[in-house]
C-alpha positions in Angstrom: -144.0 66.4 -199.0 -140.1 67.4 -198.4 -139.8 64.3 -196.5 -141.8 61.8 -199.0 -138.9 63.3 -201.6 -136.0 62.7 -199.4 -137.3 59.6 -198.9 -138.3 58.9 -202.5 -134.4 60.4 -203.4 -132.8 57.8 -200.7 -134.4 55.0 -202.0 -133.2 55.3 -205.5 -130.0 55.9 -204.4 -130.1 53.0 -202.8 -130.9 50.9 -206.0 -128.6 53.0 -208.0 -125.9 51.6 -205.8 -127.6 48.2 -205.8 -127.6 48.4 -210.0 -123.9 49.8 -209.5 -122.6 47.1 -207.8 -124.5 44.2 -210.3 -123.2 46.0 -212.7 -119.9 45.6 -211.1 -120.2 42.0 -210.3 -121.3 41.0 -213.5 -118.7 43.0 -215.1 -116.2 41.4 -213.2 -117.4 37.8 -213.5 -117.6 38.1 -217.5 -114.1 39.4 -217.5 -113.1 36.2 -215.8 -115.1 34.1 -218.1 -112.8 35.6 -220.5 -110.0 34.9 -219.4 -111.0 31.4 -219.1 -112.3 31.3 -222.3 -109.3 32.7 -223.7 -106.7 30.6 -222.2 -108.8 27.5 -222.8 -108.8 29.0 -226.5 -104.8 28.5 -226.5 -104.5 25.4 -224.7 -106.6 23.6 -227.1 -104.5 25.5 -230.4 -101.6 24.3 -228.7 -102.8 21.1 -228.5 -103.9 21.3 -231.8 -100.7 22.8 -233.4 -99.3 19.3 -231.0 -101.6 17.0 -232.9 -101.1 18.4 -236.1 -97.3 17.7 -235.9 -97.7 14.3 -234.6 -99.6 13.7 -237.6 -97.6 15.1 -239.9 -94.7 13.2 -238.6 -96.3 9.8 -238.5 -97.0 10.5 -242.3 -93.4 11.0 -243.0 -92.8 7.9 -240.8 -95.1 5.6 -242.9 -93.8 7.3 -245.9 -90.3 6.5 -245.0 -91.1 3.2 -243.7 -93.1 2.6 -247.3 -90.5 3.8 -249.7 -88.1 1.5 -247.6 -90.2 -1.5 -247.9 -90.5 -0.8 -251.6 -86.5 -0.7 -252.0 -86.7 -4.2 -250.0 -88.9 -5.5 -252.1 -87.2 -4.3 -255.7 -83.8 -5.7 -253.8 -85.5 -9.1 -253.0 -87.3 -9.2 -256.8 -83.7 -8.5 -258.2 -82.7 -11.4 -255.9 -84.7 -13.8 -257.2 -84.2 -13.1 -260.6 -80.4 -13.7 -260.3 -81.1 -16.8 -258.5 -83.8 -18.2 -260.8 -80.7 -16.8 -263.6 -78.2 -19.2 -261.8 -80.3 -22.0 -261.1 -80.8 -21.9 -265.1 -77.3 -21.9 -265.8 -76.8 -24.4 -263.2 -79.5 -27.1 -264.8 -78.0 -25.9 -268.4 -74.3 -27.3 -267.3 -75.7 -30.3 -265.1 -77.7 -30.7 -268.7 -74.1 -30.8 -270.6 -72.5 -32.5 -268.1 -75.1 -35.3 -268.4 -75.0 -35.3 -272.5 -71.3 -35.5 -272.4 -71.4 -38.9 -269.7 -73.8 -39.8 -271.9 -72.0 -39.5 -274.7 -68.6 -40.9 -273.2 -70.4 -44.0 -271.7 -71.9 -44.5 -275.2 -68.4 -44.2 -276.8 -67.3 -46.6 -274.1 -70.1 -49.1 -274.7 -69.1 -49.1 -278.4 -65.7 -50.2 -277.8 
């Protein structure tokens, strides 16, 4: 009966060591996970913290490169109107120009 015990005691030492070192081994592997997980976790914040800045300074590009366009475009509008200005004063004297050689070659007719 002594025997059957010690036997008995042995074998659920045995297993206790067995569950020990599972225990051990699965301790060990879910500390590694982790780790992974965690530096995976700040690789893909850096990355994020990356794209957010990339975006951020692509809008102020395209803001920049908008509010330029816009002061092109009121330049080029204020160009236009002077031109269109001169041009009018332009056909306005070639106008007086031609009235007075009108009026001089009708003065010269009536002599």
């Amino acid at each position: 009966r002594e025997e059957d015990l010690r036997a008995e005691l042995n074998d659920l030492t045995a297993e206790l060591d067995d569950a020990r070192r599972d225990a051990d081994n699965a301790a060990a592997e879910s500390e590694a996970k982790r780790q992974r997980l965690e530096t995976k976790l700040g690789e893909t914040e850096r990355a994020l913290t990356a794209a957010n800045e990339r975006q951020s300074a692509q809008a102020s590009e395209h803001s920049r490169r908008l509010e330029r366009a816009s002061e092109e475009l009121a330049e080029m509008h204020r160009k236009l109107i002077q031109t269109q200005s001169e041009a009018a004063e332009s056909a306005d004297a070639t106008d007086a120009v031609r009235k007075r050689l009108e009026g001089q070659l009708a003065d010269a007719a009536a002599l």
